[in-house]
C-alpha positions in Angstrom: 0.0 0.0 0.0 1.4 3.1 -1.0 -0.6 5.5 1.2 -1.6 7.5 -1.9 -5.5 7.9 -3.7 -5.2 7.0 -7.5 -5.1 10.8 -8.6 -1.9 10.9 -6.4 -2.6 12.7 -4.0 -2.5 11.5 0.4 -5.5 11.7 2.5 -4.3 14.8 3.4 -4.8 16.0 0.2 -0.8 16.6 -0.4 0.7 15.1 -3.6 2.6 12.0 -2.9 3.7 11.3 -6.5 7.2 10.4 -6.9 9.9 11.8 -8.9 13.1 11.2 -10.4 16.0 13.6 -10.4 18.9 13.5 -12.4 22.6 14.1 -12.1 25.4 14.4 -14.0 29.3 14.4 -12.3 29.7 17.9 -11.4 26.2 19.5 -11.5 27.0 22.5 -8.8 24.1 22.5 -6.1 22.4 25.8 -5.3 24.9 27.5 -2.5 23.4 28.5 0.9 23.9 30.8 3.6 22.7 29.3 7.1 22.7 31.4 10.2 23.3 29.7 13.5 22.4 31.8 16.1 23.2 31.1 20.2 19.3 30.4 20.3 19.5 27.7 18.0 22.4 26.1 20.3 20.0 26.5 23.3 17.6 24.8 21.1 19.1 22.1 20.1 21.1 21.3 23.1 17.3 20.7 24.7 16.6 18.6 21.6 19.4 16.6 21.7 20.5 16.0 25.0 23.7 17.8 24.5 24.2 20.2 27.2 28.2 20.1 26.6 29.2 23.6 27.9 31.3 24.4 25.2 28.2 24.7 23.2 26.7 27.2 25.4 29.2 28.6 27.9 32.0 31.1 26.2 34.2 30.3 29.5 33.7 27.1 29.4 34.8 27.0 25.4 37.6 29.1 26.4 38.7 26.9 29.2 38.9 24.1 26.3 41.5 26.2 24.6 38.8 27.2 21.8 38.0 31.1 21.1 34.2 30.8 22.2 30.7 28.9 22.1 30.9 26.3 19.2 28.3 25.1 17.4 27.2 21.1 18.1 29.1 18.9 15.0 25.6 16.9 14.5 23.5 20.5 14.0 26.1 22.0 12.2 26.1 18.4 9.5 22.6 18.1 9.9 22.0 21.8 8.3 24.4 20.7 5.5 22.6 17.4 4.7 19.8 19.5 4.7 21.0 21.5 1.9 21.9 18.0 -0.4 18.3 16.5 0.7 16.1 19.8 -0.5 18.6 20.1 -4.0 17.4 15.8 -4.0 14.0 15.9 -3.6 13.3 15.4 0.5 15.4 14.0 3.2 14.3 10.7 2.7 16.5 10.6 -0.6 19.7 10.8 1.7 20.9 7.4 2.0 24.5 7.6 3.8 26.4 10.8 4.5 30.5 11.0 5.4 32.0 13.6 7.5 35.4 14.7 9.0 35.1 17.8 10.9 38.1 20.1 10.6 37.4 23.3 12.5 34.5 24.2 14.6 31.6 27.1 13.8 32.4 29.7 16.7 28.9 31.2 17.2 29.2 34.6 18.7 27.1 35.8 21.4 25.5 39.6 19.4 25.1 37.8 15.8 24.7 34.3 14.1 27.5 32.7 12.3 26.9 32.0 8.5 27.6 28.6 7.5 28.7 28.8 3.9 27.8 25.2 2.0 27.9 24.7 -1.4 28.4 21.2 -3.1 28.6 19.3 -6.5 27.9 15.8 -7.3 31.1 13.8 -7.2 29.8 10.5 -9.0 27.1 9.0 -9.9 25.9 5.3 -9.6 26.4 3.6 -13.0 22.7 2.8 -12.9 21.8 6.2 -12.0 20.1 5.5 -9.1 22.5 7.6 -6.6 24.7 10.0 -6.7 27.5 11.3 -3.8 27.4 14.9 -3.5 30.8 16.6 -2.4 30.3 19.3 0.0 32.6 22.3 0.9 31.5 24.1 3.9 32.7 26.7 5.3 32.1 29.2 8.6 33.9 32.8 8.4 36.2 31.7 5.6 37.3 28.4 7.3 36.9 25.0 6.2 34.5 23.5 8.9 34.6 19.6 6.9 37.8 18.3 5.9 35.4 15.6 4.2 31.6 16.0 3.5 29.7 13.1 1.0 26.2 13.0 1.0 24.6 10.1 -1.2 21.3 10.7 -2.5 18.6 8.4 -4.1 17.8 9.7 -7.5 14.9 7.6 -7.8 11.7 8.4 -6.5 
């Protein structure tokens, strides 16, 4: 059962057809601009569980040896998937993801930091059916991912 009426639409009325995207080694994604504000630390501290005072305490950051609060790895990859999952048609298209983190995202305390990502598909799946997306991200001009793959389902 596929949840949707024969039109293609859900019983909520939304369209649940599926598409198919295609890719071609090095399409560039769309680049984005993501603020991450000290609020959206609070936030997802609560969310997560992750109450680690260097992601909410600028002493405790700078007791660590880093320059201030630093954003939580798993928010700051998460907003990057999300960037590969809305170019691919919904996060349920992301099918395995690679990181290595190489700096942190210091999130001031008077404005957000702006997490730069932008991305390309590295290869695609000699079926067509995925297709890795590369990612560079960046946070105030420096490399926050020594290593970002996101693999995406082409196929709806």
């Amino acid at each position: 059962m596929t949840g949707r009426d024969e039109d293609g639409q859900g019983k909520d009325g939304q369209d649940t057809t599926t598409t198919t995207r295609t890719a071609a080694t090095g399409d560039v994604l769309p680049s984005r601009t993501l603020p991450i504000s000290r609020d959206d630390l609070r936030r997802y501290a609560e969310a997560s569980g992750d109450h680690n005072p260097i992601h909410l305490d600028d002493d405790a950051a700078r007791a660590l040896g880093l320059p201030g609060v630093v954003a939580h790895g798993m928010l700051t990859s998460a907003l990057a998937i999300g960037v590969v999952a809305e170019w691919a048609g919904g996060a349920d298209r992301v099918v395995a993801t690679s990181f290595r983190f190489a700096g942190p995202v210091v999130v001031p305390a008077d404005e957000p930091a702006r997490l730069e990502v932008a991305g390309s598909v590295r290869k695609v799946a000699e079926d067509g059916s995925t297709a890795d997306v590369a990612l560079a991200v960046t946070c105030g001009g420096s490399k926050v991912f020594g290593k970002a793959i996101v693999t995406v389902s082409l196929a709806g």
